[in-house]
Structures are given as C-alpha cells and as structure tokens.
N, C-alpha and C positions, 0 to 999 in steps of 0.2 A: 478609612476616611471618615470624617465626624461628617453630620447632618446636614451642614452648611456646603460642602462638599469642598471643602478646604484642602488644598493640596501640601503635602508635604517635602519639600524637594531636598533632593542631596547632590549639591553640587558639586563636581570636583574638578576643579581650575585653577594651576598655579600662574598665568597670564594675571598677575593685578589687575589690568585695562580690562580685558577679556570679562574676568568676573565679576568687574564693578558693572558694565555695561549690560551682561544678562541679567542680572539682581533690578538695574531700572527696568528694563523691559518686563523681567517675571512681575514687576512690583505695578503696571500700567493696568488702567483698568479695562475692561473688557473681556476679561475672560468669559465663556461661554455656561451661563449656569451657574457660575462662582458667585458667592455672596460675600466673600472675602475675597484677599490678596493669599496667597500662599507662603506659607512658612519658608524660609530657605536655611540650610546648613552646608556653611563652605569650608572645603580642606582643599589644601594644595600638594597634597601628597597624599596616591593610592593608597597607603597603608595607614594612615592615622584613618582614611574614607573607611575602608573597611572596617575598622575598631568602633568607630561610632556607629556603624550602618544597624540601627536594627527595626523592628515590625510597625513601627511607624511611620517607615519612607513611602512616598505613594509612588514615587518614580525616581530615576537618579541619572544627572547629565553629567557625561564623564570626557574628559578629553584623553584624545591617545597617548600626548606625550607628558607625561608627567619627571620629573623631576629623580623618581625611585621607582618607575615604570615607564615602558614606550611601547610603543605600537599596539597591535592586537593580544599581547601581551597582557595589557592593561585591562583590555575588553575584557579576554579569561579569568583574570581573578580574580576582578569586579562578578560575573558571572557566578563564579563559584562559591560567592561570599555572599552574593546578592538571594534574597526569596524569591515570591512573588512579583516584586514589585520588576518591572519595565527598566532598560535601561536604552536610553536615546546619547547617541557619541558626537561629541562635537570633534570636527576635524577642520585645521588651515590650511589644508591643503585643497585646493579648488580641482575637485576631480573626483567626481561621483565614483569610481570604483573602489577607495576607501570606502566610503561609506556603504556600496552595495556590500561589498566583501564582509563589514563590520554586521550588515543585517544578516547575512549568510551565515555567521556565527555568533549569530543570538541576539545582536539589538534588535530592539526592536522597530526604532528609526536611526537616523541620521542628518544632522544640520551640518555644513557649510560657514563657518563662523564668517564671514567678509559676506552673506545671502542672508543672517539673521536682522529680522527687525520686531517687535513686541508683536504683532501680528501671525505672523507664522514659526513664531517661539509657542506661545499658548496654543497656538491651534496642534501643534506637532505635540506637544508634552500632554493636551486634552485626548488625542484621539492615539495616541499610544497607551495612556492608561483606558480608554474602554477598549480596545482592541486586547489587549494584555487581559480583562478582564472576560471580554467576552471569551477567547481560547482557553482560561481556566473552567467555564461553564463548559464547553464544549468536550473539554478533555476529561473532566467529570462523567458526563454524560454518555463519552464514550467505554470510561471502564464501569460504570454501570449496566453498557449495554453488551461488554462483553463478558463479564460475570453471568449475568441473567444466560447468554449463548452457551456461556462455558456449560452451565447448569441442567441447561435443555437437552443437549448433546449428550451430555452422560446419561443423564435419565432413558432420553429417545435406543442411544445404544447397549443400555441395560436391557432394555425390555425388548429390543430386535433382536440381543443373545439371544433372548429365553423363547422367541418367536422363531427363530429357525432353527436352534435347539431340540423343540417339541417337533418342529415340522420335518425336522430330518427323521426322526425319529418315527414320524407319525409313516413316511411313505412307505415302508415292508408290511403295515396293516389297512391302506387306504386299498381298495375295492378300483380295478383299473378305471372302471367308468367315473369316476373322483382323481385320481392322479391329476387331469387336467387341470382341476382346481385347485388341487396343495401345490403344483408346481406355478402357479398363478399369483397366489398367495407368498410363498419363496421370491418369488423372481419383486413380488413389489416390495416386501423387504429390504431386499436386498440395496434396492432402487434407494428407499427412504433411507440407508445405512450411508450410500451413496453421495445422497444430499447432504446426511449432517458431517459427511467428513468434508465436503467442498466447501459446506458455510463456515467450517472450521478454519480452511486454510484461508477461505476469502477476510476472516476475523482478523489473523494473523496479521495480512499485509494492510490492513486498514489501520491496528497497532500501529503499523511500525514508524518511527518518526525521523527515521534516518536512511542513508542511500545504504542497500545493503549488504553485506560480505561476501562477496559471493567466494566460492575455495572448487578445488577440485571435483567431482560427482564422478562415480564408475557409472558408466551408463547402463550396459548390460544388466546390472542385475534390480537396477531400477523399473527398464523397460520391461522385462524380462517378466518381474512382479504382480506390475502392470494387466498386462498381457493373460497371465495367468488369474488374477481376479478375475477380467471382464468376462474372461470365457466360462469361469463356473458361475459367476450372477447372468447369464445371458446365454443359456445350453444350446440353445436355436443358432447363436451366430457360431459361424465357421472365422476361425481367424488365422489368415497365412502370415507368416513372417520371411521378407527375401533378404540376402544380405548379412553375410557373418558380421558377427560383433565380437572385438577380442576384449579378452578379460581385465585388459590393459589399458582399454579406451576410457579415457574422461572429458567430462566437459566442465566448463565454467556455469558455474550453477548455486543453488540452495537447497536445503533439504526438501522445500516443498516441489522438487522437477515432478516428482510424481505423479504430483495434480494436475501437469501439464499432458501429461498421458492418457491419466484415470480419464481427465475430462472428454479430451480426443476420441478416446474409447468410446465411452458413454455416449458422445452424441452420435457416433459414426453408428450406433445401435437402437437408440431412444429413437432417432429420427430418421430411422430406416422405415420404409413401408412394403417390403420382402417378408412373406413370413420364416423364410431364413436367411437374415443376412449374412454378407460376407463382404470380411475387412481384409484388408492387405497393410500390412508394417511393412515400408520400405525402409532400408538403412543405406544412405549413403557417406561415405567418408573420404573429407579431402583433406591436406595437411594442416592445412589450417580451420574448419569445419564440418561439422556433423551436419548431415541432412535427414529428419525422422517424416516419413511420410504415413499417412491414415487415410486409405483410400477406403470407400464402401462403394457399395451397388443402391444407393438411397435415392428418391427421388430429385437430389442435386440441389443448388441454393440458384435463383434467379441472378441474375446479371445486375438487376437493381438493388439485390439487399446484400452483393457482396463486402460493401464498403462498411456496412452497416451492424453488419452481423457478429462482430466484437464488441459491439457497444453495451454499454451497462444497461441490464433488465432487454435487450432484443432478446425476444425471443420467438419471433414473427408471426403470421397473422393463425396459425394454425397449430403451432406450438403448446407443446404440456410438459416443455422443460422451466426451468427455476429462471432461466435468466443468466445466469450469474458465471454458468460452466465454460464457456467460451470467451466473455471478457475478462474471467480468471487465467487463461488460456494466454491472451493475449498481454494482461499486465505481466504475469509472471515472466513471460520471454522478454519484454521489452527491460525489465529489471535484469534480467541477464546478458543485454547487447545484443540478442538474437531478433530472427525475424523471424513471424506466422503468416502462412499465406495461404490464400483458396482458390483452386483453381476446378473446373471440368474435369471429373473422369476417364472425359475421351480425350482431352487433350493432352492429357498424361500420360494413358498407354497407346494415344497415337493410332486407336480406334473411331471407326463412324461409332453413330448412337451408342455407346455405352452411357448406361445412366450412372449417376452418382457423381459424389464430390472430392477433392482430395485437398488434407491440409496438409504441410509440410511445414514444420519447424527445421528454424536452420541455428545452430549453437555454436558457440567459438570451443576450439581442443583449448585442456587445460596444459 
C-alpha cells in the first residue's frame, strides 16, 4: 500500500449490476483513514482474475459463482493464486453458512450482496486488510519465537548430555557421603531435560494451524517407554503397572501421546510430598476405549482447583512446576476426542483416607 493509504481492489464479478453498484459504493467517500478513493480492477472470469492478480492487490472481493468457476471452488483457486493480500466472498445467497463455510476455508470475511451498502463495504474490506495484516505480524513473530526455542533446546540438551554423561560417570568414584548429591544433581538434570522436551512439544501444537491427523498409535510401547523413563529420572518413585496391554492395542492419536504420559508421570512425581513415591498405571480396555489411569500417594489437588488445574501457566499456590505440563495434558487429549479427568485416590480404590490424586485419560481404539 502507497502512503496515502490507498487501497488497491480486485474485483471479480461477472453480475454487470452487481459490479457497477460496488465500484459506486467502493468509489463513496468515507473511508476510514483513506486520503483517496481506491483503485479498482474488474474481471468477470476467475481466470483472466488470476492472470492479472499480482503484489499490488491490497485485497480481492470475489464472488462464488463465476461463469468458468462456482462455488468454493472459486474460493480455492482464488486462494492458491492469491499472496498476501485478503480475500473477502460476495455471495447471493441470503444465508450466512456460505459465508461462514467460505471463512472456514480461508476468507477472510464475507458480504451478503442484497445486506451491501457503501458503509459496511468499506468498513469489511478496511478491517479485513488490517486483520490480514496484523496475523502476518503475528505469524512472523511466531516463527521467530520458535527458531529462537528450536535453538535453546538443542543447546540446553547438548550440555545435559555432557552433564549426565560425566555424572554417570562420576558415581563409581564419589565418596558414599557425596552420592547424595551427584544423585541430586542427576535427578535435576534430568527434570530440566524434561522441561525442554515439553516446551518442545507445547511449540509444536502452537505451530500448528490446522485440525490435526490423527492415525493409529500402538499404545504399549509408547506407555511402556514412558514408564521406563520416569522411573530412571526419579529412582525414589516405585511405579506399578496393573492390566495387560496387547501388542495389538491402538489408539486414535499423534505422535506427541507420549507427552501425554511423560506429563502424567512427571506431575504424579514433581508433586508428590512422600519421600518415596508411588504411582500406579491402570489400563483399562473396552471395545470401543482405552482408559489409562496415574494414580500417586501425593498430597491430592483440592476440590476447588480441580476445574482449574488444566488451565494454561496453573500451577497453584505452591507449585515449582512450569505450568504448561498438565494443560499440554489436556490440549493434546481433547485434539484426540478423548477425555482427562481428576478424581480422589480414595475414591477410586474405594478406600477411607487414602491420599492422592488420580488422572485418567480416556482414548477412542483405532
């Protein structure tokens, strides 16, 4: 856009009426900002629209049915031929679910041609291009900040190799009265190796800009994996596992289920106040889903922060976890259909006074 802030349109409407009557309206003064009137460029066929389209459109109002194109059809190639710029869909058909649908796949607005009047033309085509504008900043800004993460994480897990590398190394010549402290040192290691594989995956689904694939998952040798980390970063916790899993069980899932675990793990341990805790992995299985439960002996989450406790950065009044482990917890299941839940320790094995908490994830079979 030039200084004046002069818009540049491309219009595509083969309705003669139609397009003579938004050219008056584009051409009405009032625009918000505008020192000018906007330039316009009309075709009445998708295909000449796209041969002319290039980096000097500021936006492009396209109707669905074109003459050598119809329906959403139109949208897609517009789309695919389109840059930057915004496209806003005129539709005659009186019935917002075109137009919701056409935003659901990439306009950015939609008008109502029989609801247009020079008022809410300019205002929809002004706040489509800053909106358009400000999510190019934003998505900027986002792979910016996840370069900079990508970079941290490598770094961070360079130097925890070479940190528990030496420290394995070191405990055949530490002196017993020091073991307590190389195994100290190990175990927060461990912790921080921990964190930057969680900020890793929480980076991922922040990425991601679409609903997402989910395919089949073996579960077994995911949870199984799992299981076996927590228990060598965390030599203190005892961890049962009840309930066979066959080699053949899958679920509806992504590659990151595991963070759904690791997480589980992690807190049923970080937030335990036992100097040794103990977890229990339940597995139940019905034809239609999986139920993984993580129960510990921890001092239990209150009645009042149970609603709360998936939420992004809780991590309550006492907490020295990151925040992020349990609403990762929770996005990532609800991305797969499934439920997270938290219930009493006691009232899951149907005991008085047992302390502790218990989650249970529930997964569709694939």
């Amino acid at each position: 856009m030039t200084d004046t802030q002069q818009y540049n349109i491309l219009l595509v409407e083969d309705n003669p009426s139609d397009a003579r009557l938004i050219k008056e309206y584009l051409k009405e003064p009032g625009w918000s900002g505008q020192q000018t009137v906007p330039t316009i460029q009309h075709f009445d066929r998708l295909s000449a629209a796209v041969d002319a389209r290039d980096e000097s459109i500021d936006i492009i109002l396209l109707d669905l049915g074109l003459p050598d194109s119809n329906g959403f059809e139109t949208l897609e190639t517009m789309l695919e031929a389109a840059g930057d710029e915004p496209v806003v869909v005129l539709t005659g058909l009186d019935d917002d679910s075109v137009g919701i649908e056409a935003v659901e796949r990439g306009a950015q607005d939609f008008l109502v041609k029989g609801d247009i009047n020079p008022k809410l033309l300019q205002r929809t085509l002004s706040y489509a291009v800053e909106r358009e504008r400000q999510q190019q900043v934003l998505e900027r800004r986002n792979k910016e900040l996840a370069l900079l993460n990508q970079v941290i994480r490598h770094d961070i897990k360079n130097d925890l190799t070479v940190i528990l590398g030496w420290g394995d190394a070191l405990r055949e010549h530490v002196e017993p009265a020091g073991q307590d402290h190389l195994e100290r040192i190990m175990n927060a290691s461990e912790h921080i190796a921990g964190i930057a594989e969680t900020a890793g995956d929480f980076m991922e689904i922040l990425e991601g800009n679409r609903e997402p694939e989910l395919h089949p998952v073996a579960l077994k040798p995911v949870l199984q994996s799992e299981i076996k980390k927590s228990q060598s970063a965390h030599s203190a916790a005892t961890i049962t596992v009840n309930g066979e899993l066959s080699e053949t069980l899958q679920v509806s899932a992504t590659n990151l289920l595991s963070s759904v675990f690791r997480n589980l793990l992690n807190n049923a341990v970080t937030h335990n106040n036992k100097s040794s805790p103990e977890i229990t992995v339940e597995v139940d299985v019905s034809p239609d889903t999986v139920e993984v439960s993580v129960a510990d002996n921890g001092p239990g989450v209150p009645d009042s922060q149970k609603t709360e406790i998936f939420g992004r950065g809780e991590m309550g009044a006492k907490s020295q976890g990151s925040g992020i482990g349990l609403y990762l917890v929770d996005t990532l299941v609800e991305m797969y259909d499934g439920t997270v839940t938290i219930a009493d320790r006691d009232e899951w094995v149907s005991e008085p006074d047992v302390d502790g908490s218990v989650f249970t994830v529930t997964l569709n079979r694939a």
